[in-house]
Rosetta silent file (secondary structure, phi, psi, omega in degrees, C-alpha in Angstrom):
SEQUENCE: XXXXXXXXXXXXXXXXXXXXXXXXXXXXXXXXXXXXXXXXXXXXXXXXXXXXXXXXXXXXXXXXXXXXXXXXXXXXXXXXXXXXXXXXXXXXXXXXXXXXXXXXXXXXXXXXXXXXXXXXXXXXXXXXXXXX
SCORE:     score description
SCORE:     0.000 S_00000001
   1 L     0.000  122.375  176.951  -20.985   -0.252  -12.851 S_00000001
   2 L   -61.749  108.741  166.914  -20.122   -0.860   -9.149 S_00000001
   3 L  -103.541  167.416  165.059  -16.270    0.066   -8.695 S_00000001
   4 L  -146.622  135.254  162.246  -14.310   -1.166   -5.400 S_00000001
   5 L   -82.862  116.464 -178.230  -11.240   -0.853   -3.946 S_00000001
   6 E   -44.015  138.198  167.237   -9.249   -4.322   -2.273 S_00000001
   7 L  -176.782  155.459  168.549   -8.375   -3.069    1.256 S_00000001
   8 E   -89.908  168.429 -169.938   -8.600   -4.811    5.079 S_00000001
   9 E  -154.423  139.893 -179.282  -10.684   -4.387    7.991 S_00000001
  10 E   -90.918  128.994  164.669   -9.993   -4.810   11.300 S_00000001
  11 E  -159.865  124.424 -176.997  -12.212   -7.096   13.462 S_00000001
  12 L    64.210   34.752 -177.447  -11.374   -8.776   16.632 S_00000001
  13 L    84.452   -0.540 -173.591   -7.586   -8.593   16.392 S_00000001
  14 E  -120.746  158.422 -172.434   -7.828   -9.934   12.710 S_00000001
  15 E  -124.117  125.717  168.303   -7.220   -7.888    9.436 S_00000001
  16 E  -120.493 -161.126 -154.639   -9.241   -9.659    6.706 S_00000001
  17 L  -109.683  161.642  175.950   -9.204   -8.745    3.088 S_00000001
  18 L  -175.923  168.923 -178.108  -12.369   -7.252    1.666 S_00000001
  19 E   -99.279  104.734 -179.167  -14.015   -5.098   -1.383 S_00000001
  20 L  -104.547  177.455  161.657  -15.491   -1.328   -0.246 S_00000001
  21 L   -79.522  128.387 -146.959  -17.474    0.907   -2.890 S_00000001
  22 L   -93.156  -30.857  150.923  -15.421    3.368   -3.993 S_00000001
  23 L   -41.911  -33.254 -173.501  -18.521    5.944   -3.903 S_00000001
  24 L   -95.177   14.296 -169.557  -18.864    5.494   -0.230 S_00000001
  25 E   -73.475  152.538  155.055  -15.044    6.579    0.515 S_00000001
  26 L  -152.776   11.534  176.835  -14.974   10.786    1.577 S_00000001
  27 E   159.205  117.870 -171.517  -11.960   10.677    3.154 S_00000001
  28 E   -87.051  125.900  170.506   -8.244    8.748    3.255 S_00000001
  29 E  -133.765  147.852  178.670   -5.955    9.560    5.764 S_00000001
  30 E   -77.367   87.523  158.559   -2.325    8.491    6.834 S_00000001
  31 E   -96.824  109.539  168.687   -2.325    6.951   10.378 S_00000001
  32 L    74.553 -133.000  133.088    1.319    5.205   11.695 S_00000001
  33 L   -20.143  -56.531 -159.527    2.127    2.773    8.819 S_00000001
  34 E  -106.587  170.865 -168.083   -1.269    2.512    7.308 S_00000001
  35 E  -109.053  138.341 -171.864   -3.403    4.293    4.914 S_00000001
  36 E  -131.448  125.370  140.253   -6.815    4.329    6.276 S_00000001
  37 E   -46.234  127.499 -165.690  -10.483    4.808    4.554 S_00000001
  38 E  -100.552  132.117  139.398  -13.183    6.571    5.786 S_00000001
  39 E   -84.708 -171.381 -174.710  -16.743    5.979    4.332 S_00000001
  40 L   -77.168  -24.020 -174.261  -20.033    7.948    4.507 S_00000001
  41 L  -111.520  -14.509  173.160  -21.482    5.657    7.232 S_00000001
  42 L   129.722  -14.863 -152.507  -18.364    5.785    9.433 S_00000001
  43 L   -74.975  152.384  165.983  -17.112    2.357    8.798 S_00000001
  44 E  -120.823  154.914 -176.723  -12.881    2.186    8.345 S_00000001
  45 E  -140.209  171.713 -166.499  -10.699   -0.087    6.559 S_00000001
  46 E  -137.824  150.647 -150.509   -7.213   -0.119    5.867 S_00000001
  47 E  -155.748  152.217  162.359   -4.623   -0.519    3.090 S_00000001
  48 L  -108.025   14.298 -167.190   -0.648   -0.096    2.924 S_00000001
  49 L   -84.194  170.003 -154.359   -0.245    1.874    0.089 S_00000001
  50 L   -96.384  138.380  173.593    1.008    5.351    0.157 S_00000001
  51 H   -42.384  -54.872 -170.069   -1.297    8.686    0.804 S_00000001
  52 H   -56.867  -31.997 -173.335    0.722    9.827   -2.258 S_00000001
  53 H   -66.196  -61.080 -172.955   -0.316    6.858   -4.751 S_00000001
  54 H   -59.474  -44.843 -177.441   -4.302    7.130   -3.820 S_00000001
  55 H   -77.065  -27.753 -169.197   -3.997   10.771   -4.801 S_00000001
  56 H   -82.273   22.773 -179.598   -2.308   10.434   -7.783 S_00000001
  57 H  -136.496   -7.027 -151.910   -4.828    7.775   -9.269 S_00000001
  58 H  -122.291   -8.429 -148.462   -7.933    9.877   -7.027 S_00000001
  59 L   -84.288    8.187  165.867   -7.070   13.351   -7.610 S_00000001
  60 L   -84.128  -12.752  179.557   -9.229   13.154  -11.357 S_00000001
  61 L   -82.399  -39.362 -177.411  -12.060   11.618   -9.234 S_00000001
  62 L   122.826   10.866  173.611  -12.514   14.925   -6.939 S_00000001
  63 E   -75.421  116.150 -174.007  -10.057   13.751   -4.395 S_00000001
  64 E  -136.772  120.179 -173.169   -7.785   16.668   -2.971 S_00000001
  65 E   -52.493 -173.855 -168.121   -5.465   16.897    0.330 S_00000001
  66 E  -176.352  -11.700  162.061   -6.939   19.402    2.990 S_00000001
  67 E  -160.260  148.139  174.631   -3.452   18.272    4.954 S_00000001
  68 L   -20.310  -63.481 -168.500   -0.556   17.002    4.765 S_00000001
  69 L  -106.137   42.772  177.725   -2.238   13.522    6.026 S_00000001
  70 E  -145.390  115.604  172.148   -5.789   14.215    4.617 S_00000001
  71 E  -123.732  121.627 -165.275   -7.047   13.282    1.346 S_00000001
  72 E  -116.059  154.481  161.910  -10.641   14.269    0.798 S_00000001
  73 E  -100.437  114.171 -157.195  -13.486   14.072   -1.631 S_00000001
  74 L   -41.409  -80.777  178.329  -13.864   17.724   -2.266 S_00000001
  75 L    -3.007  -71.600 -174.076  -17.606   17.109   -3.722 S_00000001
  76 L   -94.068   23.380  172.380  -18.971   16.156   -0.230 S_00000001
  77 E   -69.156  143.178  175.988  -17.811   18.354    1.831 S_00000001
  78 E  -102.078  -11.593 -147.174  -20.749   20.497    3.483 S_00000001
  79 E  -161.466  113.850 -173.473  -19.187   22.493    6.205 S_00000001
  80 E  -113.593  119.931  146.113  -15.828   24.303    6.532 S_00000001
  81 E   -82.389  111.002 -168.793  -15.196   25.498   10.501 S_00000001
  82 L  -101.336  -27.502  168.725  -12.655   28.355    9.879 S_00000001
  83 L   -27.732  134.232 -174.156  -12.566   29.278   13.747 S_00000001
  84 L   -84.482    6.737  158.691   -9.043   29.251   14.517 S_00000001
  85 L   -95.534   -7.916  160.981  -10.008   26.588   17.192 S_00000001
  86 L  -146.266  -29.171  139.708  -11.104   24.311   15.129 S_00000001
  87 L    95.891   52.890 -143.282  -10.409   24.047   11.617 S_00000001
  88 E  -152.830  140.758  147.047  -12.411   21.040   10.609 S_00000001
  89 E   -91.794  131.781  169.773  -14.587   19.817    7.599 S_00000001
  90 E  -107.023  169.160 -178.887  -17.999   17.731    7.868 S_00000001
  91 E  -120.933  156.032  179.496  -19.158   15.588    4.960 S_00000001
  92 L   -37.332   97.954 -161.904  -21.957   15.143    3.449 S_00000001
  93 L   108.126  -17.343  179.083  -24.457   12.993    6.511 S_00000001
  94 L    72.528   10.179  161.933  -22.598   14.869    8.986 S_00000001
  95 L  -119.451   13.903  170.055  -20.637   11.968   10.200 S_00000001
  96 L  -146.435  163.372 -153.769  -17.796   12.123    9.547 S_00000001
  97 E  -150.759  172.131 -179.542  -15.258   15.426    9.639 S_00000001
  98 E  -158.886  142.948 -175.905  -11.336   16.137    8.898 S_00000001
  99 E  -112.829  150.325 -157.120   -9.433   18.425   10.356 S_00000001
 100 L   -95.045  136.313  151.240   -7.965   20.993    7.786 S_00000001
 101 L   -46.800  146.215 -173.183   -4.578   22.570    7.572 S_00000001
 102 L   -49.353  -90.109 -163.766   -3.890   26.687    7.883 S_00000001
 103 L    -2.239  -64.576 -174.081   -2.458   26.029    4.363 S_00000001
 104 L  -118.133   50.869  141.493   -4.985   24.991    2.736 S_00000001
 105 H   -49.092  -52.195 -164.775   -8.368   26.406    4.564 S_00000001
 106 H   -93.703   -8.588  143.878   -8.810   28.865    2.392 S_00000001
 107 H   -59.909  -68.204 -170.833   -9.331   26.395   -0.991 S_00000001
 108 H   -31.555  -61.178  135.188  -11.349   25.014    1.253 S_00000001
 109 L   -58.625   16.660  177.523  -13.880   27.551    1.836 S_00000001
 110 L   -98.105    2.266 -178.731  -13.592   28.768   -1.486 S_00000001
 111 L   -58.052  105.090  152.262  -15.391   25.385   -2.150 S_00000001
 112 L   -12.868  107.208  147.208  -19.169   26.130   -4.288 S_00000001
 113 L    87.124    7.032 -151.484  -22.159   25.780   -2.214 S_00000001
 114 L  -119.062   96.276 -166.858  -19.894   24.462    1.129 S_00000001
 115 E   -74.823  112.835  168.814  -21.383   26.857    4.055 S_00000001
 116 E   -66.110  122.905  171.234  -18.217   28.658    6.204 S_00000001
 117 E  -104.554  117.121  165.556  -18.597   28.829    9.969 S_00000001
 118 L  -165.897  136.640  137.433  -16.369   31.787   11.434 S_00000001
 119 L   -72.323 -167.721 -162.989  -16.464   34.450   13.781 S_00000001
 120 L   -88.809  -64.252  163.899  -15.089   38.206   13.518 S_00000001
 121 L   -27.485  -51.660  173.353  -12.978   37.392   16.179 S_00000001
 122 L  -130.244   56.372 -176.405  -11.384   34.139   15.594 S_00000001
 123 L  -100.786  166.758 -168.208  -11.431   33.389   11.662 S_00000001
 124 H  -101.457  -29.591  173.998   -8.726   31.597    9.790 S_00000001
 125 H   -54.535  -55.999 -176.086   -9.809   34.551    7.314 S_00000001
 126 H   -63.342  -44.548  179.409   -9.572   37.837    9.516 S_00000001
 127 H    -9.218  -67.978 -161.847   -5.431   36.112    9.424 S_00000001
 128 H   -75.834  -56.766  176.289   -5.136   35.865    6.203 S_00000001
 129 H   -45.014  -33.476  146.030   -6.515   39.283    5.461 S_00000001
 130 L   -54.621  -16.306 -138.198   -4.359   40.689    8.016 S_00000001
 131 L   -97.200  -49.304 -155.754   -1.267   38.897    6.821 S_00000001
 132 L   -80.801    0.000    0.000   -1.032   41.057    3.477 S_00000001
């Protein structure tokens, strides 16, 4: 069974109403006013509903913040950048990315199977390990 979530899409100055697959979302995020949908091929759509509401009906689905204004689907992330210059997840296809908070980087590479990019030099890691 196909689920989908009701949301708009911007096209040519018009927001119409529309159905996406709820499989192809990886990542929600809070821009201005609106709550915005990412999918796996790049396309975005848009909703008014609250960051907080979408987690709290998403976060049994594998849906988890990664920022304050980032709600992700853990499951496809592929790629943590831990460099303290950039700080960024890709998804699964590699085409679409989020950028992560200090805060929570380190769930983040603690993710199964989800290959960590850092130098010795610049790691969000060498930080933390310094910090205690």
């Amino acid at each position: 069974m196909t689920r989908e979530i009701l949301c708009g899409k911007k096209e040519k100055g018009l927001i119409t109403g529309c159905f996406i697959n709820f499989d192809d979302i990886y990542r929600i995020s809070k821009e201005s006013k609106e709550t915005v949908f990412y999918t796996k091929n790049g396309d975005v759509y848009y909703d008014i509903s609250t960051l907080a509401d979408y987690h709290d009906c998403l976060k049994s689905e594998g849906f988890d913040f990664i920022d304050r204004s980032e709600l992700v689907r853990i499951d496809k992330i592929i790629e943590v950048d831990a460099r303290i210059t950039a700080q960024r997840v890709t998804f699964e296809g590699g085409h679409l990315g989020a950028n992560v908070a200090v805060a929570y980087i380190k769930k983040v590479m603690n993710i199964p199977g989800v290959k960590v990019i850092e130098s010795a030099k610049s790691s969000i890691r060498s930080l933390i390990t310094r910090s205690k």
